[in-house]
mmCIF file of the N, C-alpha and C atoms, coordinates in Angstrom:
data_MODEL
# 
_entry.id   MODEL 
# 
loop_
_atom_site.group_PDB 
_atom_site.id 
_atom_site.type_symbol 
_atom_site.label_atom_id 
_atom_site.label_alt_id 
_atom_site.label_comp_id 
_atom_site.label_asym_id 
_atom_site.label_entity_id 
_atom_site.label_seq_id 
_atom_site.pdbx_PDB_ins_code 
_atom_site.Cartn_x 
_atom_site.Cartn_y 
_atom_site.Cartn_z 
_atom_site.occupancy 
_atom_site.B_iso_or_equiv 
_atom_site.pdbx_formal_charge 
_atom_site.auth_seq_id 
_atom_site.auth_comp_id 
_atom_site.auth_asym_id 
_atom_site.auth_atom_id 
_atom_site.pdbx_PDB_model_num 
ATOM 1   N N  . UNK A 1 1  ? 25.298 115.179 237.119 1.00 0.00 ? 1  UNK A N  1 
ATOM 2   C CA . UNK A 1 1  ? 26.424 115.120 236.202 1.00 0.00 ? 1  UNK A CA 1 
ATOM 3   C C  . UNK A 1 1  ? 25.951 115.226 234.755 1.00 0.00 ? 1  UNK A C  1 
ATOM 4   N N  . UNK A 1 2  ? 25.078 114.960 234.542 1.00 0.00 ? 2  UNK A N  1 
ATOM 5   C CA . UNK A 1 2  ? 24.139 114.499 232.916 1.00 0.00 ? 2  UNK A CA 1 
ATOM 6   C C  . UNK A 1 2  ? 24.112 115.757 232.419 1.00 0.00 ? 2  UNK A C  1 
ATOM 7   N N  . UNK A 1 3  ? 23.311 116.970 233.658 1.00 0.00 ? 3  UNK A N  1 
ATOM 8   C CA . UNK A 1 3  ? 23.211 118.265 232.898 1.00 0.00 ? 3  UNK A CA 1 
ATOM 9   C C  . UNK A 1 3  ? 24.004 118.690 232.754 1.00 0.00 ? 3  UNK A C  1 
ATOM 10  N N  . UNK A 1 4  ? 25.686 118.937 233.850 1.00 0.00 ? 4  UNK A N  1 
ATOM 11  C CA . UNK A 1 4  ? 26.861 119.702 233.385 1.00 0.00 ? 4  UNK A CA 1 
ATOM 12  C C  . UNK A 1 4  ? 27.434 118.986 231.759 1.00 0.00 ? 4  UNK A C  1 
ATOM 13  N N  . UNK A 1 5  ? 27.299 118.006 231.486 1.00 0.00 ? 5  UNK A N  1 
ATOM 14  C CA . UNK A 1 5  ? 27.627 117.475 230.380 1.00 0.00 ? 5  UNK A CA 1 
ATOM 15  C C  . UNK A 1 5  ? 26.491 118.180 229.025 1.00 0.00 ? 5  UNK A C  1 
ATOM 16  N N  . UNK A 1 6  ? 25.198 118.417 229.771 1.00 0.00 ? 6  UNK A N  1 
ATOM 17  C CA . UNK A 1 6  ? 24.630 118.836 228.693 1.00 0.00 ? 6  UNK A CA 1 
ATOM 18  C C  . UNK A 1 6  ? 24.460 120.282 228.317 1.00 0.00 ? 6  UNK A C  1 
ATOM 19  N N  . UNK A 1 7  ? 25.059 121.062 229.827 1.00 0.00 ? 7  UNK A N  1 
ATOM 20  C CA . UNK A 1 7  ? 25.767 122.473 229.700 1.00 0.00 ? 7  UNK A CA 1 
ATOM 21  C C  . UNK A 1 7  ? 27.096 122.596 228.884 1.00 0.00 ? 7  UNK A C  1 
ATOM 22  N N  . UNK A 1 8  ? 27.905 121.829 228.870 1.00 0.00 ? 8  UNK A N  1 
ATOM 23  C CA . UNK A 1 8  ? 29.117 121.776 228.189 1.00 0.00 ? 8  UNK A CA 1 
ATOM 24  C C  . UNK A 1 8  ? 29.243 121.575 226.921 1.00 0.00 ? 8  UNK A C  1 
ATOM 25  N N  . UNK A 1 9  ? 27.984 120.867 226.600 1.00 0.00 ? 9  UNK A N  1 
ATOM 26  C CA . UNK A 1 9  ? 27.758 120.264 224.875 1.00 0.00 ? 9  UNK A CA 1 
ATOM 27  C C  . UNK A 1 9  ? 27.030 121.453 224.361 1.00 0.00 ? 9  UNK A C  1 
ATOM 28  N N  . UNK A 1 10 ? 25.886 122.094 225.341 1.00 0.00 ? 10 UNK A N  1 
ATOM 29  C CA . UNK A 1 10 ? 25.119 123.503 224.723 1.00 0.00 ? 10 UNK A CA 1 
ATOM 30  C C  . UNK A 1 10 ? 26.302 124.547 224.323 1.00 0.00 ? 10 UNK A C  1 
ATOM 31  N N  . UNK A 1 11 ? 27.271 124.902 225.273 1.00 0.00 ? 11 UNK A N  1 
ATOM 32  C CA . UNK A 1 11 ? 28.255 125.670 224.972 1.00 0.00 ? 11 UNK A CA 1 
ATOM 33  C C  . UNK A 1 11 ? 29.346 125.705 223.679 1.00 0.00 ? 11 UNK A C  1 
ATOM 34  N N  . UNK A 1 12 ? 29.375 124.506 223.766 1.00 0.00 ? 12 UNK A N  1 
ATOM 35  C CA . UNK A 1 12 ? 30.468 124.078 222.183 1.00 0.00 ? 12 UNK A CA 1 
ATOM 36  C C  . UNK A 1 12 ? 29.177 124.298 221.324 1.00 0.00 ? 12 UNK A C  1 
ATOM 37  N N  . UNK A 1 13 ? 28.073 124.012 221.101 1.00 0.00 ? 13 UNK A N  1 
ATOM 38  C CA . UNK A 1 13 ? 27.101 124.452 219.901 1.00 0.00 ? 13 UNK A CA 1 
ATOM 39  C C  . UNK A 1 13 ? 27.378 125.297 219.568 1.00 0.00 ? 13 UNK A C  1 
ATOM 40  N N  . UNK A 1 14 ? 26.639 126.567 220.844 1.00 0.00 ? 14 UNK A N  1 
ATOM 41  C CA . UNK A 1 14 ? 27.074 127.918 220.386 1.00 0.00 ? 14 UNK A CA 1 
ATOM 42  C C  . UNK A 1 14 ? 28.593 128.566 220.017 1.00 0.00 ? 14 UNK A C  1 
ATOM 43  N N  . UNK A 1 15 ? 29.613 127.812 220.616 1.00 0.00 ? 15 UNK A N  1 
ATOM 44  C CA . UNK A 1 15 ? 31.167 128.377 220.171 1.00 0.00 ? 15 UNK A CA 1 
ATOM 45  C C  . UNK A 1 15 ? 31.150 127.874 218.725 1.00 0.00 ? 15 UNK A C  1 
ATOM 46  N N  . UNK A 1 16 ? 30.784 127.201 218.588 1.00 0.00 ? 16 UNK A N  1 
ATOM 47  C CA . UNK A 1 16 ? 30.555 126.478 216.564 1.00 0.00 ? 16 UNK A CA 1 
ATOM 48  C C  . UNK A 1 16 ? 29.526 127.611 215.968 1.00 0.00 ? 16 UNK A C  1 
ATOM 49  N N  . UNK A 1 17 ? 28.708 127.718 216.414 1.00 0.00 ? 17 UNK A N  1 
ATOM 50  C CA . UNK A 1 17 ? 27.884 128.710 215.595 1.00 0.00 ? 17 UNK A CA 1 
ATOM 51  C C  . UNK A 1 17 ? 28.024 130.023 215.533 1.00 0.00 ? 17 UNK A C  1 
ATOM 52  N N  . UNK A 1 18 ? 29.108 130.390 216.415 1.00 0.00 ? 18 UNK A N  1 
ATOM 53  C CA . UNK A 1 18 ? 29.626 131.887 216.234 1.00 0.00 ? 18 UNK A CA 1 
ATOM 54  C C  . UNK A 1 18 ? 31.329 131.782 215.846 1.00 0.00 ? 18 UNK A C  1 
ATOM 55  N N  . UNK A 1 19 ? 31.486 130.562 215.629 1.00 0.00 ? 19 UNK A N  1 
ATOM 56  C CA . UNK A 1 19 ? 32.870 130.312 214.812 1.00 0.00 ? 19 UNK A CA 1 
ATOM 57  C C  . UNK A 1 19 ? 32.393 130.566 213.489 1.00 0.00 ? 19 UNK A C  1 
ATOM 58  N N  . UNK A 1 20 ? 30.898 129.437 213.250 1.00 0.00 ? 20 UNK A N  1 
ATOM 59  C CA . UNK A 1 20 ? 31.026 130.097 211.648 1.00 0.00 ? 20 UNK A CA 1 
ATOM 60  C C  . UNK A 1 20 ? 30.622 131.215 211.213 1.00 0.00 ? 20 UNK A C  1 
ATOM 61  N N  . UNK A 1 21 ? 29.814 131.880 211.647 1.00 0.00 ? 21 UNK A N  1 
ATOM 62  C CA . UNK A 1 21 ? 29.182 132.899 211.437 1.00 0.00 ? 21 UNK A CA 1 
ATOM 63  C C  . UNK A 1 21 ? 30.644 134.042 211.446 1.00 0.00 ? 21 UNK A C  1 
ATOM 64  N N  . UNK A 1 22 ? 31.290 133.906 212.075 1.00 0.00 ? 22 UNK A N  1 
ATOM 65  C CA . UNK A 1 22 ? 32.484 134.620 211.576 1.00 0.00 ? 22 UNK A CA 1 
ATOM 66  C C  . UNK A 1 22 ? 33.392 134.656 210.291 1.00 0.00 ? 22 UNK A C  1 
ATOM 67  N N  . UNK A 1 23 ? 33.011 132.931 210.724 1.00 0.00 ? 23 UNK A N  1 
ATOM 68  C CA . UNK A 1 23 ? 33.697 132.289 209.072 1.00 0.00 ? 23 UNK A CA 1 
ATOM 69  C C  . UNK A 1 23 ? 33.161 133.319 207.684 1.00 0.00 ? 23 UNK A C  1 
ATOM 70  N N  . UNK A 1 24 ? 31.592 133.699 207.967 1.00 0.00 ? 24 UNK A N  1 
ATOM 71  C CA . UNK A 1 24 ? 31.338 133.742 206.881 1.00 0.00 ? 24 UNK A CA 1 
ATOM 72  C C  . UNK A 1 24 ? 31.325 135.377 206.599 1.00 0.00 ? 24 UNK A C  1 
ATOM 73  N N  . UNK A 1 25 ? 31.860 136.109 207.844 1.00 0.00 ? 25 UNK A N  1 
ATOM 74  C CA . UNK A 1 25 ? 32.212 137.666 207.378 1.00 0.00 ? 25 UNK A CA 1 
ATOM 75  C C  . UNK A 1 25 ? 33.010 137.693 206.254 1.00 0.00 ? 25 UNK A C  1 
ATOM 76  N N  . UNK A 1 26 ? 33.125 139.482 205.653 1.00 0.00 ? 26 UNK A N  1 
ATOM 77  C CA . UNK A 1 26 ? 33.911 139.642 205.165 1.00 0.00 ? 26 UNK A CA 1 
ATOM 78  C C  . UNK A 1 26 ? 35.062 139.919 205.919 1.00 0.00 ? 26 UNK A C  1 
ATOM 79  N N  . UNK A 1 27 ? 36.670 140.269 205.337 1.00 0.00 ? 27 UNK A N  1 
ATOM 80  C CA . UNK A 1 27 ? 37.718 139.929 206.209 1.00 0.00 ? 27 UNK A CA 1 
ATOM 81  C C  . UNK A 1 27 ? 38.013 141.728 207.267 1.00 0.00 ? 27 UNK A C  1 
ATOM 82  N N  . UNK A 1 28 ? 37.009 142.337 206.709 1.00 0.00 ? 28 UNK A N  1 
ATOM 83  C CA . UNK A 1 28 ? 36.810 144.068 206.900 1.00 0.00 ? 28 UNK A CA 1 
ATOM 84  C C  . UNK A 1 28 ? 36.229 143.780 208.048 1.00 0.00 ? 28 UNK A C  1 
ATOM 85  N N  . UNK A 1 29 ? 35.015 143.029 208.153 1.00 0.00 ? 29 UNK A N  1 
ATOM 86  C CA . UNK A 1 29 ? 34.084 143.142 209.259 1.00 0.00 ? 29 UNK A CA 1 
ATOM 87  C C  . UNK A 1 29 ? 34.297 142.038 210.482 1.00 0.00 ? 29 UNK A C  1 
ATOM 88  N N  . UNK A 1 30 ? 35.993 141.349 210.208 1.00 0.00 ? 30 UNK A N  1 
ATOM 89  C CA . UNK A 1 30 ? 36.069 140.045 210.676 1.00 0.00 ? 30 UNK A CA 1 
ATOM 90  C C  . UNK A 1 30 ? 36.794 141.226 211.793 1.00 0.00 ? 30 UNK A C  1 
ATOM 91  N N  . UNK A 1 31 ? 37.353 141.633 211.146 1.00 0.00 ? 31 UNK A N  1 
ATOM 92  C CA . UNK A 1 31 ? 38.969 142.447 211.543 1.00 0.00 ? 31 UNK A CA 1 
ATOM 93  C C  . UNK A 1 31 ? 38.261 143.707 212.689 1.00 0.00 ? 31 UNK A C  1 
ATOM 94  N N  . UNK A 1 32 ? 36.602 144.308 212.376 1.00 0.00 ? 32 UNK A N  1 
ATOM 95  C CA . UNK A 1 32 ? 36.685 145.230 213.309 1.00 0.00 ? 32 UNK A CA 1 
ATOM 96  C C  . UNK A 1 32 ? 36.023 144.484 214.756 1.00 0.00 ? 32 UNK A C  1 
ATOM 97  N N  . UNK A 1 33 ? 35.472 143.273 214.434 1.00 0.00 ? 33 UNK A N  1 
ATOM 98  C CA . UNK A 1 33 ? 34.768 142.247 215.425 1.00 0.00 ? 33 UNK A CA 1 
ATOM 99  C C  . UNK A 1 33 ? 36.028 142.294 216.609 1.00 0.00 ? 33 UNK A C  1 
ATOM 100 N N  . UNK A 1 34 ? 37.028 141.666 215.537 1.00 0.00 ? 34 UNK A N  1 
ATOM 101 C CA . UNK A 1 34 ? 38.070 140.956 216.392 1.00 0.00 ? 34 UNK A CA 1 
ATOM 102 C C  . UNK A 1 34 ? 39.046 142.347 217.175 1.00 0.00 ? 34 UNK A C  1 
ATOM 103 N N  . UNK A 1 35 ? 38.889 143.521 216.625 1.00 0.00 ? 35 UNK A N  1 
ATOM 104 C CA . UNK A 1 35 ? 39.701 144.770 217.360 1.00 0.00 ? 35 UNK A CA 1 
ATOM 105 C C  . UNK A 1 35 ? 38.828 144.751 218.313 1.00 0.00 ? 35 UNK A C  1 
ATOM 106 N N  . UNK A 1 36 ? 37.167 145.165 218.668 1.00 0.00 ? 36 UNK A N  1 
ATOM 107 C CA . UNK A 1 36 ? 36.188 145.250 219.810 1.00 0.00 ? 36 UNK A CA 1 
ATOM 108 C C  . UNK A 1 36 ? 36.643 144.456 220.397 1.00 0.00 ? 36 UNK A C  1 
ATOM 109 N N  . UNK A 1 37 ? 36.726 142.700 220.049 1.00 0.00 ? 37 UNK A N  1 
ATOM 110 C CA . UNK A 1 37 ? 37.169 142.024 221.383 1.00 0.00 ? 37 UNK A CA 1 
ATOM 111 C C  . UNK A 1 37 ? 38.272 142.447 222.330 1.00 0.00 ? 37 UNK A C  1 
ATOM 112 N N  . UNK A 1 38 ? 39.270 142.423 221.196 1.00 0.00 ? 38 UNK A N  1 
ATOM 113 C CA . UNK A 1 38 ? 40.766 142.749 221.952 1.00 0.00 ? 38 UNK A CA 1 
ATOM 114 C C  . UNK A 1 38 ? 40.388 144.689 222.978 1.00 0.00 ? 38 UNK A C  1 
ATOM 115 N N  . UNK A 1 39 ? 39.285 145.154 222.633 1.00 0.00 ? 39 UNK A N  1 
ATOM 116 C CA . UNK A 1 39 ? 39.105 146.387 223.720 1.00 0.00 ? 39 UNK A CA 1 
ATOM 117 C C  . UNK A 1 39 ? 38.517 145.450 224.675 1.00 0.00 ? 39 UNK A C  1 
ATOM 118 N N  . UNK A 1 40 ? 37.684 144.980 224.867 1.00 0.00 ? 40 UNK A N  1 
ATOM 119 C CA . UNK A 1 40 ? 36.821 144.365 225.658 1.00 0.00 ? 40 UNK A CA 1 
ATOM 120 C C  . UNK A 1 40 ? 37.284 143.964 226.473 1.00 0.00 ? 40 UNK A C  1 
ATOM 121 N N  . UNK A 1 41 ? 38.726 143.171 225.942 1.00 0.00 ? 41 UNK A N  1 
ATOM 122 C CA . UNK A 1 41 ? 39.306 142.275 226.746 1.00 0.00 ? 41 UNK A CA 1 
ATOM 123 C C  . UNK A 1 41 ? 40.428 143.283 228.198 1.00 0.00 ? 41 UNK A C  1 
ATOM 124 N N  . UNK A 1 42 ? 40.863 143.841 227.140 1.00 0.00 ? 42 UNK A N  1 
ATOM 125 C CA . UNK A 1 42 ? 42.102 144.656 228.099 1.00 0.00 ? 42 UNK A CA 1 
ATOM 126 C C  . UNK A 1 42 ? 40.949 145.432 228.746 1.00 0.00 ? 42 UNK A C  1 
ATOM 127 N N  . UNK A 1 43 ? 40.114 146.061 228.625 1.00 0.00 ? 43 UNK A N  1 
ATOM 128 C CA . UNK A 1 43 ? 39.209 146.763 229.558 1.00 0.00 ? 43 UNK A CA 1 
ATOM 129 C C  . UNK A 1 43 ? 38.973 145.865 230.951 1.00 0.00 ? 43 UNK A C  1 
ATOM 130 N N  . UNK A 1 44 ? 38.094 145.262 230.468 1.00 0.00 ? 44 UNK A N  1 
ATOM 131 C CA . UNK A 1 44 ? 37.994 143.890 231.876 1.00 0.00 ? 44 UNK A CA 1 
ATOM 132 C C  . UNK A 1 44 ? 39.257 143.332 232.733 1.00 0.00 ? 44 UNK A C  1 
ATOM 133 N N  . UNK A 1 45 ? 40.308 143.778 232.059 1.00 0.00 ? 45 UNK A N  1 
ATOM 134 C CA . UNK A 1 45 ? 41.485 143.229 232.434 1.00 0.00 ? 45 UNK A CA 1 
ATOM 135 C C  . UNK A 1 45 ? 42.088 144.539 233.487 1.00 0.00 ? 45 UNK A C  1 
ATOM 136 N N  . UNK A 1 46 ? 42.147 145.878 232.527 1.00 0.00 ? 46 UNK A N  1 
ATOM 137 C CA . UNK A 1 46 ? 42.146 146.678 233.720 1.00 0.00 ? 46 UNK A CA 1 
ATOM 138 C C  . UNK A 1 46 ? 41.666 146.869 234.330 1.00 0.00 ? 46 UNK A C  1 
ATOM 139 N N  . UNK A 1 47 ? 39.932 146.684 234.806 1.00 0.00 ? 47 UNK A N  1 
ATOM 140 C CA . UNK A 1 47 ? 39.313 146.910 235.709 1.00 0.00 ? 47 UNK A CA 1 
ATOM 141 C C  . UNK A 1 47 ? 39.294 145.513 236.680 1.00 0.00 ? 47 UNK A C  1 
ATOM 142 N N  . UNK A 1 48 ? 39.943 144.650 236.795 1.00 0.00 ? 48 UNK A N  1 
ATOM 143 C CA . UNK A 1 48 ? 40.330 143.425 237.300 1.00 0.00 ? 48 UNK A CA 1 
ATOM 144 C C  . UNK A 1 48 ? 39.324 142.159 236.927 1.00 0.00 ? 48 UNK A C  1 
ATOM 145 N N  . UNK A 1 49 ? 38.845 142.463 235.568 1.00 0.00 ? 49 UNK A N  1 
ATOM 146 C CA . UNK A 1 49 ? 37.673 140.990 234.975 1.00 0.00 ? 49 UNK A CA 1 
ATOM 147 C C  . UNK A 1 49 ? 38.504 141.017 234.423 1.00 0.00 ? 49 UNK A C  1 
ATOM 148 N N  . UNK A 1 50 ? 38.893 139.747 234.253 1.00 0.00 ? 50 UNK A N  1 
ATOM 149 C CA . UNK A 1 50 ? 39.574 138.940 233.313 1.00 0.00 ? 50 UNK A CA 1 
ATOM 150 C C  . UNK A 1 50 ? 38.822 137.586 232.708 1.00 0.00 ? 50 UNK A C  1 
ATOM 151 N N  . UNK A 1 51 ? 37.515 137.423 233.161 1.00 0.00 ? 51 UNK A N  1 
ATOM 152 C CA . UNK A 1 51 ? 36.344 136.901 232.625 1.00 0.00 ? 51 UNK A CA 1 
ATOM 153 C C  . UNK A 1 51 ? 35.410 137.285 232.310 1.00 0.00 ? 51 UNK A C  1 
ATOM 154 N N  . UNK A 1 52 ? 34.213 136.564 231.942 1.00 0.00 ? 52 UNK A N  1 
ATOM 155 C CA . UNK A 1 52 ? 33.040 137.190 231.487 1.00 0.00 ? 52 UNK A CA 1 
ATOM 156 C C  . UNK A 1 52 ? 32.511 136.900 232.631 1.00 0.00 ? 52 UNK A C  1 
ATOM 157 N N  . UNK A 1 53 ? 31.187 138.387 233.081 1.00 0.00 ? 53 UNK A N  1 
ATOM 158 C CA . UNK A 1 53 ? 30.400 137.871 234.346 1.00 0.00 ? 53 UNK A CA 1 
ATOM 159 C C  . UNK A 1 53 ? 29.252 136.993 234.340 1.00 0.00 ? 53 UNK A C  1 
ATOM 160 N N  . UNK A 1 54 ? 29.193 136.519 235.313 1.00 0.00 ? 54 UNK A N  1 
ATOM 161 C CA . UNK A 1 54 ? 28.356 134.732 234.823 1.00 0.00 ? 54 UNK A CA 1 
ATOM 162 C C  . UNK A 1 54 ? 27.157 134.753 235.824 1.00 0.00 ? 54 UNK A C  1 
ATOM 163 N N  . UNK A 1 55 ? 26.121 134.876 235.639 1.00 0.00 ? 55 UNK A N  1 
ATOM 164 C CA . UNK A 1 55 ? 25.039 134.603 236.991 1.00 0.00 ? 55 UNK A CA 1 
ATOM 165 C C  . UNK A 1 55 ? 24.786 133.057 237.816 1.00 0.00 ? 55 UNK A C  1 
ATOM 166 N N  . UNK A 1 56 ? 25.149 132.714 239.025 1.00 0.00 ? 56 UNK A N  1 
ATOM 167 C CA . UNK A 1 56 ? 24.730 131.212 239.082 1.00 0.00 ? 56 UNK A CA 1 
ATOM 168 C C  . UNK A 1 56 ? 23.352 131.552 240.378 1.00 0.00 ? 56 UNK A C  1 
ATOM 169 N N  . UNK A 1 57 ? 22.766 130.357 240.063 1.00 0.00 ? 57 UNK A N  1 
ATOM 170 C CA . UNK A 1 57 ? 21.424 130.589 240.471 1.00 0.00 ? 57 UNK A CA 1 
ATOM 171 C C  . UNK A 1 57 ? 21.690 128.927 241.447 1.00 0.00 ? 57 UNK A C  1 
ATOM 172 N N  . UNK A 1 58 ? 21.569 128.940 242.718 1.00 0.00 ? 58 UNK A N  1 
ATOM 173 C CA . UNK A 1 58 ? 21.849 127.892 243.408 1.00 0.00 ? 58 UNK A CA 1 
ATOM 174 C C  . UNK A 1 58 ? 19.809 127.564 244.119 1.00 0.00 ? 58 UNK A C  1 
ATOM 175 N N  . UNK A 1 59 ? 19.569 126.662 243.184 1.00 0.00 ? 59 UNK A N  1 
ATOM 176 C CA . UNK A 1 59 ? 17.805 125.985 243.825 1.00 0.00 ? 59 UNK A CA 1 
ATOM 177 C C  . UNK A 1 59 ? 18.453 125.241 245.050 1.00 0.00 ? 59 UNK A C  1 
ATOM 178 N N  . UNK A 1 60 ? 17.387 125.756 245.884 1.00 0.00 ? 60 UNK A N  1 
ATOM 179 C CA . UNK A 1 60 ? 17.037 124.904 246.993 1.00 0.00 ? 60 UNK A CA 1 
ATOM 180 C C  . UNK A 1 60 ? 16.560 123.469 246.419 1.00 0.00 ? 60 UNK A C  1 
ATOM 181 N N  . UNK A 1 61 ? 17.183 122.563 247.623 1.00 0.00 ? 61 UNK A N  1 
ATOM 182 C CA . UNK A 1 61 ? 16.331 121.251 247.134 1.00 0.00 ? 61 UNK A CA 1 
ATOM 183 C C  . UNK A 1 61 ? 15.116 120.780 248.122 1.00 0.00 ? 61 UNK A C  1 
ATOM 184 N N  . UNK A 1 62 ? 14.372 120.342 247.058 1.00 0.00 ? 62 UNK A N  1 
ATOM 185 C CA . UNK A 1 62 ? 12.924 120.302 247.603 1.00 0.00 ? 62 UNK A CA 1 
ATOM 186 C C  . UNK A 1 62 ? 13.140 119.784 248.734 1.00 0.00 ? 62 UNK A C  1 
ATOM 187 N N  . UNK A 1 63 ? 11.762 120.060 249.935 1.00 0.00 ? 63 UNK A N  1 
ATOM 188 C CA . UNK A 1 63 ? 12.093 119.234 251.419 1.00 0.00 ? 63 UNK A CA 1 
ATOM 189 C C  . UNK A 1 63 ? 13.059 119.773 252.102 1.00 0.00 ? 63 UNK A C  1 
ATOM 190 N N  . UNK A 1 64 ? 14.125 120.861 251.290 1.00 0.00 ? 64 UNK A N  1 
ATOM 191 C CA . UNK A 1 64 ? 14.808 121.423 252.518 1.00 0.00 ? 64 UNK A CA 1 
ATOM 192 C C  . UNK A 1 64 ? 14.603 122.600 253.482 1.00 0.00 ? 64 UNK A C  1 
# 
């Protein structure tokens, strides 16, 4: 449980650090960021992702 909590806290870091880093575009370069997403998005959406693809890696536990 400790690490999903410390996966969840790594994740909000990085959503803060690419919040500001946006913050600190100009409103030209905010605006063509934010049009790429909105392609990105409806793309994945027509091709049936409607998420981002995620790798999970399941370890064996030792002794098994």
């Amino acid at each position: 449980m400790r690490n999903m909590a410390e996966q969840v806290a790594s994740f909000k870091d990085v959503a803060e650090r690419m919040k500001e880093q946006m913050d600190k575009l100009d409103p030209a370069e905010r605006a063509e960021i934010e049009e790429a997403s909105r392609i990105l998005r409806k793309t994945r959406a027509a091709n049936g992702r409607t998420t981002l693809p995620v790798t999970v890696i399941q370890h064996q536990e030792r002794g098994a």
